[in-house]
C-alpha positions as CSV (number, residue, x, y, z in Angstrom):
1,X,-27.3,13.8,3.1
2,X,-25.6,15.2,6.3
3,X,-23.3,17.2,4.3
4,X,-25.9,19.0,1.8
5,X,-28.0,20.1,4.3
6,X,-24.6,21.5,6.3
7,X,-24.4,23.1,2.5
8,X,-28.0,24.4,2.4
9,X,-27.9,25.7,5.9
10,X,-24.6,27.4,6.0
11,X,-25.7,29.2,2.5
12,X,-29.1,30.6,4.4
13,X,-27.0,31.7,7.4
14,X,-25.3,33.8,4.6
15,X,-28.1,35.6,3.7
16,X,-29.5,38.5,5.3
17,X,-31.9,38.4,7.9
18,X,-33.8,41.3,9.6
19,X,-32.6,40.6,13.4
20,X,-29.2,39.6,12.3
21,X,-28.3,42.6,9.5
22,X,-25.5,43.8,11.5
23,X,-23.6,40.2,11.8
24,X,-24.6,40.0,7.6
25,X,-23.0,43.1,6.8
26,X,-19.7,42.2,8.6
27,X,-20.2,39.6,6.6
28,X,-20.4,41.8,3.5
29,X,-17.6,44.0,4.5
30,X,-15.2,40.6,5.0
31,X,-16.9,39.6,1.4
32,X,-16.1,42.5,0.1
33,X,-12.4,42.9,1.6
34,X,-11.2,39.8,0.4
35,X,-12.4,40.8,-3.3
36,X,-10.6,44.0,-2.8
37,X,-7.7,42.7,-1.8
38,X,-7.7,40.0,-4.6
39,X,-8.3,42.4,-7.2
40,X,-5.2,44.5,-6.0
41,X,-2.6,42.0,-5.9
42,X,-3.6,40.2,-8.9
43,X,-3.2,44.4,-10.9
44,X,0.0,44.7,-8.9
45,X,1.8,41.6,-10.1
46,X,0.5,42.1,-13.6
47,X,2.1,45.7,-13.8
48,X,5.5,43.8,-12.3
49,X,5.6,41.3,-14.8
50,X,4.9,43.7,-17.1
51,X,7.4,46.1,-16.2
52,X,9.9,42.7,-15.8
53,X,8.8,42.1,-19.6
54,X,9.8,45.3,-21.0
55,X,12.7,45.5,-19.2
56,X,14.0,42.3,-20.1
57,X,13.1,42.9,-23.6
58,X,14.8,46.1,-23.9
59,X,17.7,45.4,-22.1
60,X,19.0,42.1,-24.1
61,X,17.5,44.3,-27.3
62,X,21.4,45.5,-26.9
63,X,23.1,43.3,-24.3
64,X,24.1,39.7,-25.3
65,X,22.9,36.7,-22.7
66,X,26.1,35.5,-23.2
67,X,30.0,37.2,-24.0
68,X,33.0,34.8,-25.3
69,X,36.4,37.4,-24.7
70,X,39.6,36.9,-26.2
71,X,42.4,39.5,-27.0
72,X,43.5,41.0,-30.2
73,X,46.3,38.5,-30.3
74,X,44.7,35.4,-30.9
75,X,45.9,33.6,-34.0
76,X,43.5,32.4,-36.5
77,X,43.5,29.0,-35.8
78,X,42.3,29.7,-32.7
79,X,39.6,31.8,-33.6
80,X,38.1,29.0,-35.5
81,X,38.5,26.8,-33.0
82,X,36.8,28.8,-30.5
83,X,33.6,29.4,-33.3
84,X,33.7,25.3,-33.8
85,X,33.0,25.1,-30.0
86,X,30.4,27.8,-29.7
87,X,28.9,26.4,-32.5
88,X,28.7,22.9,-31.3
89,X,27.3,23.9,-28.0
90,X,23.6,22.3,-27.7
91,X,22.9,25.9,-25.0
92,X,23.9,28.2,-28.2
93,X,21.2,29.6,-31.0
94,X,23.4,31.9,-32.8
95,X,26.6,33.6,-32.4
96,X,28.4,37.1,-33.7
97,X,31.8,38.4,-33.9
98,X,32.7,41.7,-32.1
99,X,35.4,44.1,-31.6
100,X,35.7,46.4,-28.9
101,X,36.9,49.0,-27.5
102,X,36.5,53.0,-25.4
103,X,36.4,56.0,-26.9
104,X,35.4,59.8,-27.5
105,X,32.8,61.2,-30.1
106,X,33.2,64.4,-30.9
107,X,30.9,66.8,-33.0
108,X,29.8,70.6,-33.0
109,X,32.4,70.9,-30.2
110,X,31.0,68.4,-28.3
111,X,32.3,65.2,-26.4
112,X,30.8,62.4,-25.4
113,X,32.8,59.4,-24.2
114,X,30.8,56.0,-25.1
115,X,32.1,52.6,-26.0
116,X,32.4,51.3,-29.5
117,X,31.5,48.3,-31.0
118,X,32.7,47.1,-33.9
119,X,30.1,44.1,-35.5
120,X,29.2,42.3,-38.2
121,X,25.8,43.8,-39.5
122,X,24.3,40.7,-40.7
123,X,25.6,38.1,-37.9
124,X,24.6,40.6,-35.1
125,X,21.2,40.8,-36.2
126,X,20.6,37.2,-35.0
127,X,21.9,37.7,-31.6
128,X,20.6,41.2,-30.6
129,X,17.6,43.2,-31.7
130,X,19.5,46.0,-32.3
131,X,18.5,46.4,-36.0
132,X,15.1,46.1,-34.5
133,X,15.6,49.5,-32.5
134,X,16.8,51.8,-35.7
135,X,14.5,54.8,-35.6
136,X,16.5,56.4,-38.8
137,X,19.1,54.5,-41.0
138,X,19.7,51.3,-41.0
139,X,22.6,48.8,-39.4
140,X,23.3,47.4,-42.6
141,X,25.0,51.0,-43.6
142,X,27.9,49.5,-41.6
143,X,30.0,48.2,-44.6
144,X,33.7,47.7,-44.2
145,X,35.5,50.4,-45.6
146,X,33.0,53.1,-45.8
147,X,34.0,54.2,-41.9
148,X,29.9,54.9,-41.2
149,X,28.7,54.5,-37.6
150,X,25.5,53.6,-35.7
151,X,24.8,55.9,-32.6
152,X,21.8,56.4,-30.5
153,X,18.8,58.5,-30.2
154,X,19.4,61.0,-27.2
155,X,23.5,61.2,-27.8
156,X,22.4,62.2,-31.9
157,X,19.8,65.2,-30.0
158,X,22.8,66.0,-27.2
159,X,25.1,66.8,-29.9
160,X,23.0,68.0,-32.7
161,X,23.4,65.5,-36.0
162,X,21.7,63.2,-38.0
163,X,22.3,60.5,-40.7
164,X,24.6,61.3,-43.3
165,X,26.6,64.1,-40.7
166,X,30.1,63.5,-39.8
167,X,31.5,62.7,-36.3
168,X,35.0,62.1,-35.3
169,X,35.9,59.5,-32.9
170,X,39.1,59.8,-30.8
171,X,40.6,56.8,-29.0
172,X,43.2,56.0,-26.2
173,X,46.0,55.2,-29.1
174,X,48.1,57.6,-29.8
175,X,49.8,58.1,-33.3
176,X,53.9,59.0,-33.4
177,X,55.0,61.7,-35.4
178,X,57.7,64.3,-36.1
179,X,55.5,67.0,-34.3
180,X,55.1,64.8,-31.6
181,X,52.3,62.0,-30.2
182,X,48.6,62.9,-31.4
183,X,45.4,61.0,-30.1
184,X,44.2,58.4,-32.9
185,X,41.5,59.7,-34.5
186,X,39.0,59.1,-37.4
187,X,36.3,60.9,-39.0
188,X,33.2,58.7,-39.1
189,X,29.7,58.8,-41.1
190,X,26.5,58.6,-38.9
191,X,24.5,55.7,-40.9
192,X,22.0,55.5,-38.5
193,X,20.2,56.2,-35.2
194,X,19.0,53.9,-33.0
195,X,17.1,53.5,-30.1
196,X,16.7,51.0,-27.0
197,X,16.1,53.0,-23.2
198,X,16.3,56.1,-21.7
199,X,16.6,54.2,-18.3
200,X,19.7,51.9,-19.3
201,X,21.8,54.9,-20.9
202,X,22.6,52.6,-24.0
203,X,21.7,55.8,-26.3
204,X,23.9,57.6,-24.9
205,X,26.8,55.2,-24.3
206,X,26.6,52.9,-26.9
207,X,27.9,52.8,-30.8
208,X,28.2,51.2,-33.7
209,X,30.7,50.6,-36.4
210,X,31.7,48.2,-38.5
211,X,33.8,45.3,-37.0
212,X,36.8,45.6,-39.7
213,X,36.6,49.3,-38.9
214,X,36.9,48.5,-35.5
215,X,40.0,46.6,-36.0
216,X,41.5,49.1,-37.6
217,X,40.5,51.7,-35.4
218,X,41.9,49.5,-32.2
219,X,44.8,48.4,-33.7
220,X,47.8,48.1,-31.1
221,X,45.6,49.2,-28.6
222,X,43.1,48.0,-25.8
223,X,40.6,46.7,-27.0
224,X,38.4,43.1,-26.6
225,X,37.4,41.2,-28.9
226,X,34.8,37.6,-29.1
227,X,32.0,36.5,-29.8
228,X,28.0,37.5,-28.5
229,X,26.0,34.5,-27.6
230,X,22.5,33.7,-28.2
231,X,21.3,31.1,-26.1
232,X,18.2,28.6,-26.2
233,X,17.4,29.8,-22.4
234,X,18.7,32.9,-21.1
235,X,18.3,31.6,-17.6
236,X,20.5,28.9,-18.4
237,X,23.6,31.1,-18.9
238,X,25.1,30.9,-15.8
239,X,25.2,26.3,-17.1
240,X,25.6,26.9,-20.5
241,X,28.6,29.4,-19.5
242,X,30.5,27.0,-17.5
243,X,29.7,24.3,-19.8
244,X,31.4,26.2,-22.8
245,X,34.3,27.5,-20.5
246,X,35.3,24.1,-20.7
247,X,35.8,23.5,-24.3
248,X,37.3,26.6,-25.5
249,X,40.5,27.0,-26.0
250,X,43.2,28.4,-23.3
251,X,42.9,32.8,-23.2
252,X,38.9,32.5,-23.4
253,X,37.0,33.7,-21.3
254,X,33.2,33.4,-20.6
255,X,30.6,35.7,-19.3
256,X,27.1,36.0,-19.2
257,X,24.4,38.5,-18.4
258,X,23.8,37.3,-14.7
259,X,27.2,38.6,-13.9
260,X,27.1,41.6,-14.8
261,X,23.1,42.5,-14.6
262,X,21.7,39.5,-11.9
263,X,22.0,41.7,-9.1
264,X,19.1,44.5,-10.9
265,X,17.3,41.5,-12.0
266,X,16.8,39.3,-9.3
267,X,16.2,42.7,-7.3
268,X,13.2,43.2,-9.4
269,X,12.5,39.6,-8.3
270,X,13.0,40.5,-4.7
271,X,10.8,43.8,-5.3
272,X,7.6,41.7,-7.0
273,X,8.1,39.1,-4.0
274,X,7.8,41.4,-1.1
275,X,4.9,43.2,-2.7
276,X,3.0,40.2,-3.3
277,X,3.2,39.2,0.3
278,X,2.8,42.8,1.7
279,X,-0.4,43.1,-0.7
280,X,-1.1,40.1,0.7
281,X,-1.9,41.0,4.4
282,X,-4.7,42.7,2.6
283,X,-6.1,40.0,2.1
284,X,-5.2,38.9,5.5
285,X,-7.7,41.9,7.2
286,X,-10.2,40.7,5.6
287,X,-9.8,37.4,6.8
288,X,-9.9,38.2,10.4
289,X,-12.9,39.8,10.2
290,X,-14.3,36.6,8.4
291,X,-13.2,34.8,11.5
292,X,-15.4,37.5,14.2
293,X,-18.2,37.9,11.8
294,X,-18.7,33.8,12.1
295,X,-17.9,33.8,16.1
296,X,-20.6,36.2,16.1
297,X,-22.6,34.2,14.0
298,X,-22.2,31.7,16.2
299,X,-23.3,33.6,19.2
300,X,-26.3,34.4,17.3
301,X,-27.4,30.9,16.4
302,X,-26.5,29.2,19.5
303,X,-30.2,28.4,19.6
304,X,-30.4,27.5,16.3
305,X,-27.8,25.2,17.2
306,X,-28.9,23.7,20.1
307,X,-32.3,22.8,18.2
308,X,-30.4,21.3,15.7
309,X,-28.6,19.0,18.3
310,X,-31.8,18.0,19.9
311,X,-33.4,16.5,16.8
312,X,-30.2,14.4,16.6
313,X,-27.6,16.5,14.3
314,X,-24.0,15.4,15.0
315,X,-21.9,17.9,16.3
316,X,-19.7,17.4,12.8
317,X,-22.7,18.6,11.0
318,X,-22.6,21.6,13.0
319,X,-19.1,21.9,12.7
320,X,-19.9,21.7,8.9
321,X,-22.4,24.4,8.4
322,X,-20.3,27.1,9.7
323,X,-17.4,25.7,7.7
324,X,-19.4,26.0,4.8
325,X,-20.6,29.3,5.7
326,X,-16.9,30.7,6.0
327,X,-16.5,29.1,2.7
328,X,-19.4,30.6,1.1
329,X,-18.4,33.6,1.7
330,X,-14.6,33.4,0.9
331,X,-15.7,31.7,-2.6
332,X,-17.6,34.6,-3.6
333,X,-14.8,37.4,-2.3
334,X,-12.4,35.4,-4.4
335,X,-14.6,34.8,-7.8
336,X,-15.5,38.8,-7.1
337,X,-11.9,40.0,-6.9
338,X,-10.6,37.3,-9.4
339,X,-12.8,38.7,-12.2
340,X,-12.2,42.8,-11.0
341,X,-8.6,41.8,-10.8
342,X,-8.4,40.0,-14.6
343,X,-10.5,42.8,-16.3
344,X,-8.5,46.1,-14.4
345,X,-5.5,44.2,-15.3
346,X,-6.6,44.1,-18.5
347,X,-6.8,47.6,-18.9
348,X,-4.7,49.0,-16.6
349,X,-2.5,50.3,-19.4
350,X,-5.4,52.1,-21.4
351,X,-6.8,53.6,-17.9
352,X,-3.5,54.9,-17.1
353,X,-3.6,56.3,-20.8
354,X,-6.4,58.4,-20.7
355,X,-5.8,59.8,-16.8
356,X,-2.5,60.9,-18.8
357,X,-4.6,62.5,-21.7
358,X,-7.4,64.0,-20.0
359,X,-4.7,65.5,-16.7
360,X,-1.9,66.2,-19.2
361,X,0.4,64.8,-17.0
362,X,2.9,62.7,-17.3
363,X,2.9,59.6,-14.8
364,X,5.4,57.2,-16.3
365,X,8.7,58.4,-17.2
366,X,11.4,56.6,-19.1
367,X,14.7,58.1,-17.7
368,X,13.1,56.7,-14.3
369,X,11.2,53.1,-15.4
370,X,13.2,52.1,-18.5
371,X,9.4,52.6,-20.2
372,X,7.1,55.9,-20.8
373,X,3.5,54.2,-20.0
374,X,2.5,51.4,-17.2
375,X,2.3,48.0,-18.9
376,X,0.8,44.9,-17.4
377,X,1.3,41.2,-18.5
378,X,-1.4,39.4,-17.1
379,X,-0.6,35.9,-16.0
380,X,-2.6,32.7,-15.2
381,X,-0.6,30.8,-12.6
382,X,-0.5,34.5,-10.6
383,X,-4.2,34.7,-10.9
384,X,-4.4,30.7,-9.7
385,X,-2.2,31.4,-6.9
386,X,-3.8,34.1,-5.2
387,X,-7.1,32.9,-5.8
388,X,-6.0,29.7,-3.7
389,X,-3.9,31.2,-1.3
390,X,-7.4,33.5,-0.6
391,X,-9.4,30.8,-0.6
392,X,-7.3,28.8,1.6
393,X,-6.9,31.5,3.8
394,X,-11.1,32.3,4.1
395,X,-11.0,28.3,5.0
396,X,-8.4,28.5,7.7
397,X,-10.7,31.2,9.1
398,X,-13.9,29.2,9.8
399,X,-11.9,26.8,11.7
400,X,-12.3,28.3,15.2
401,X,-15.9,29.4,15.0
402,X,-16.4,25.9,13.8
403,X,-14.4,24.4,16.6
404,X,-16.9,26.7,19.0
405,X,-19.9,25.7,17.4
406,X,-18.4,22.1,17.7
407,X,-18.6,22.4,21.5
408,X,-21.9,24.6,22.0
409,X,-23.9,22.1,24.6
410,X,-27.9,22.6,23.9
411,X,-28.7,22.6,27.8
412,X,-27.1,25.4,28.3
413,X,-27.5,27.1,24.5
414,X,-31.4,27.3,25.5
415,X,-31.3,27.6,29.2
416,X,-31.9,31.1,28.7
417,X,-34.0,31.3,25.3
């Protein structure tokens, strides 16, 4: 009983009363801070995970999660050995052969150095999503034998071909004759065009051929050769590397994407983190002026108070009310930012759209954030998280004006009422 009418009471303090408007729109204003600042974290971490979506998704679009290397030298037998243990491995999905190796592309007199490698069309497909990205041609055109090659979007436009044109590759071989030592070069078909981000450079650094080609092409040269990795997990590479280091064969070697891209990834980590807790003292603000809107409150019912303490209310009933006020009015703030937050998360992306249309501007830009729009990836346990942290924090708040309610002696409350 003693706690419902805390309830009751604490909810009436919340509403507005003529001599006390000022103390209720503090009140307001703290209301209203905490759903503003709710509403802005819970946007800003959906644009970061969507941005970490995209990212992720077009970066191991064209970079394996995990790299077996071995040299040109390796005999058959232990090749097969090597694809019996990837194979076997309880981490791996699916697995491709590769070949290769750096070179120069050179067409209409201009050269481009990139690095080449050699696949298998159909075995590549089911570890990157690189057939996925064709935007003319197709990855299939790389037959052995027919010397056709894959290249991306912005290196085709830099140097001015299309599919079917030719393009010769040069490598770091070099060919022995009676007029003397000539770079090893081939004349290549373009069989297709792909595409995968502006931001990474892959269309500009990035080509492929056919892996048999590639061999060829490489022969007596530098070049690597293995097998790309698809795992179950990507962020168990670093385990499922280790764990297949130690049953291939001697001369393998095992890498995998946190080696050579953790440091931009777990920076993105780092960046989503200090923005949720710098966003966060937003939410803080507004939580400090919860706490002098109820010590005001508390100033202004000390009468009220004492009143209550003479008909026999225990101070912990007292205690409650303004408990349950400070509650009150944190609940609301968080249910008011939680649903602004959800529904401009929701269509963030459009928004950003149309102030793009209607401005003619261009906001987003690919060769700066890997994608050309803002997306957002709305997600439940961010939403549950600040919503508690806020809520938590609005209960923290009331603890003090509590405390001095708590201790308000009804002698001297009313001595001068």
């Amino acid at each position: 009983m003693k706690f419902l009418l805390s309830l009751f009471i604490g909810w009436r303090y919340t509403k507005a009363k003529r001599r006390s408007a000022f103390v209720s729109f503090i009140a307001l204003a703290s209301m209203l801070g905490i759903a503003l600042g709710i509403t802005v974290l819970i946007t800003v971490l959906s644009v970061m995970n969507g941005f970490d979506q995209q990212i992720r998704s077009r970066f191991f679009a064209v970079v394996p999660q995990l790299s077996v290397y071995t040299g040109l030298t390796q005999t058959e037998a232990t090749q097969r050995l090597a694809y019996q243990a990837i194979s076997k491995s309880k981490y791996v999905v699916a697995s491709s052969p590769y070949v290769s190796g750096n070179a120069m592309l050179m067409s209409n007199s201009v050269l481009n150095g990139l690095q080449l490698i050699g696949v298998n069309p159909d075995k590549e497909s089911n570890t990157s999503k690189i057939a996925q990205q064709m935007v003319d041609g197709s990855l299939n055109s790389l037959a052995a034998g027919q010397y056709n090659i894959v290249i991306g979007q912005s290196l085709a436009n830099k140097i001015g071909v299309t599919v079917g044109d030719k393009v010769t590759i040069f490598t770091a071989q070099f060919n022995i004759t009676l007029a003397g030592s000539f770079p090893r070069h081939r004349q290549f078909t373009v069989g297709g065009i792909f595409h995968a981000s502006d931001g990474f450079g892959f269309d500009t650094s990035l080509a492929y051929l056919n892996i048999d080609d590639a061999a060829i092409l490489f022969k007596g040269g530098q070049a690597t050769k293995g097998y790309h990795v698809k795992l179950q997990d990507l962020y168990l590479a670093p385990v499922a590397a280790k764990d297949l280091q130690s049953s291939l064969p001697m001369g393998f070697l095992v890498n995998n994407w946190t080696q050579t891209a953790g440091a931009f990834f777990s920076a993105l980590q780092m960046e989503k983190t200090m923005m949720f807790v710098i966003l966060l003292l937003i939410i803080a603000v507004a939580v400090f002026n919860l706490v002098a809107t109820l010590v005001m409150v508390v100033n202004d019912k000390r009468a009220d108070i004492a009143i209550l303490r003479t008909i026999g209310a225990p101070p912990s009933m007292v205690m409650l009310t303004f408990i349950f006020q400070g509650a009150i009015i944190g609940l609301i703030g968080t249910i008011i930012g939680v649903v602004c937050g959800v529904i401009l998360s929701l269509n963030v992306t459009d928004l950003t759209n149309w102030i793009q249309h209607i401005f003619n501007i261009q906001l987003i830009s690919a060769d700066t954030y890997y994608v050309d729009y803002l997306p957002s990836l709305l997600s439940v346990a961010d939403v549950i998280r600040v919503s508690v942290i806020a809520f938590v924090l609005s209960l923290l708040a009331t603890l003090y004006p509590a405390w001095t309610a708590f201790k308000t002696k009804p002698a001297e409350a009313l001595r001068y009422e």
